[in-house]
Steps between C-alpha positions, in 0.01 A plus 500: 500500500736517219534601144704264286588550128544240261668476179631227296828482303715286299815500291332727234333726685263642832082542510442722777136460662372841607275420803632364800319257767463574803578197716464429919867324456809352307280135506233648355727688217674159434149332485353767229870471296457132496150524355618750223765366408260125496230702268756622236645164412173324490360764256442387175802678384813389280751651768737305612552643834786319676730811430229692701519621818224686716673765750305694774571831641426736757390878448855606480596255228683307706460089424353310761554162334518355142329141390630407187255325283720215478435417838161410421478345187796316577778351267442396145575157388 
């Protein structure tokens, strides 16, 4: 087992989440990012998150991997 920070950013700025999750592996990390990330934009929210991107991190702040929101949502048209 693993701990893995997340925190979110975009052009204007970071939000740092505290807590990290403790995972068996990077597919399970990737699996829990996609489901955040899949949360936030369907929130009844006014965001427009394509300039978002989720990033996850190990116990020495080192990134593991990034998945822009963008990625998800996909392109507007």
């Amino acid at each position: 087992m693993a701990l893995v920070y997340f925190h979110c950013s975009n052009s204007e700025g970071v939000c740092i989440v505290q807590r990290g999750l403790a995972v068996g592996n990077l597919a399970e990390a990737r699996d829990h990012t996609a489901r955040v990330v899949q949360s936030l934009i369907t929130a009844q929210c006014p965001e427009d998150w394509r300039d978002w991107t989720l990033h996850a991190s190990d116990d020495l702040d080192v990134e593991i991997f990034a998945l822009p929101f963008s990625s998800v949502l996909g392109k507007p048209h």
